[in-house]
C-alpha positions in Angstrom: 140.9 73.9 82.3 142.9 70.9 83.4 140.6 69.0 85.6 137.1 69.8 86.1 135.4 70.4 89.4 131.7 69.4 90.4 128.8 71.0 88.8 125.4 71.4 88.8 123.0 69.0 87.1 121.2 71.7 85.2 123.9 73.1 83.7 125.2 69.7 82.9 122.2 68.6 81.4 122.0 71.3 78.9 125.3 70.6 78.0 123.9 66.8 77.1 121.1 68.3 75.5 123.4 70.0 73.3 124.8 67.0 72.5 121.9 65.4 71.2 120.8 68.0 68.9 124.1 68.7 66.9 126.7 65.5 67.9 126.0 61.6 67.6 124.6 60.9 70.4 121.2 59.6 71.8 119.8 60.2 75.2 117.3 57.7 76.8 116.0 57.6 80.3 117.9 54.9 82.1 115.9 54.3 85.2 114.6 56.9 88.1 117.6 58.3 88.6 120.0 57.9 85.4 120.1 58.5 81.8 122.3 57.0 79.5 124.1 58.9 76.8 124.5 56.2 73.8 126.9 56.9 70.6 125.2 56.4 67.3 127.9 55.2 65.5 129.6 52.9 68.0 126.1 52.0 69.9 128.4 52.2 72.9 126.7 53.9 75.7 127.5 55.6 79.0 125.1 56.4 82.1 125.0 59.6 84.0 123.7 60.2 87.4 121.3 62.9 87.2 119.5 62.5 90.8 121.8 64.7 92.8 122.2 68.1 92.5 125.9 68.1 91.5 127.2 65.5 89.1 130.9 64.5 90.4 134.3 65.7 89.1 135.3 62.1 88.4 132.0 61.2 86.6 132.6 64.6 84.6 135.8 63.2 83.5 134.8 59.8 82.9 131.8 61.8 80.4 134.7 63.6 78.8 137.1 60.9 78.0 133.8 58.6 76.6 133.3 61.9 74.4 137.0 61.6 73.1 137.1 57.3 72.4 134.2 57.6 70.2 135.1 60.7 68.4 131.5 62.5 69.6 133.3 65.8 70.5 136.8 67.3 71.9 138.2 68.2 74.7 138.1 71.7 74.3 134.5 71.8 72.4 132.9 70.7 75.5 135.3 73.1 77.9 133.2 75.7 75.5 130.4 74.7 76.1 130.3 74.4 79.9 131.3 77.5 80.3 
């Protein structure tokens, strides 16, 4: 998969979910409408619209290449996973 395209919150969030039980990273609610993913290790953190329906190719990106700086998960690990 090259680039991603939107997708739906749900299956987005199970993704994150995923994250949080087996990789370094904490989720806490961020407000009404966002929730920030946070790296243990770094204590770097990222927030993620979860209000709409579809969460944006270019946030989805954004997500991916967070993942990669702080070593949280690959490229391809997370293509897996979305499937």
């Amino acid at each position: 998969m090259s680039g991603y395209g939107d997708i739906k919150t749900k299956k987005f969030l199970n993704v994150i979910k995923w994250l949080a039980s087996n990789k370094g990273v904490e989720i806490k609610k961020a407000g009404r409408h966002h929730i920030k993913a946070s790296c243990i290790h770094t204590g770097e953190s990222y927030p993620l619209p979860t209000s709409h329906r579809i969460i944006n190719k270019y946030v989805l990106n954004g997500f991916v290449s967070w993942l990669g700086k702080n070593e949280i998960c690959t490229k391809e690990e997370f293509d897996e996973r979305l499937k």
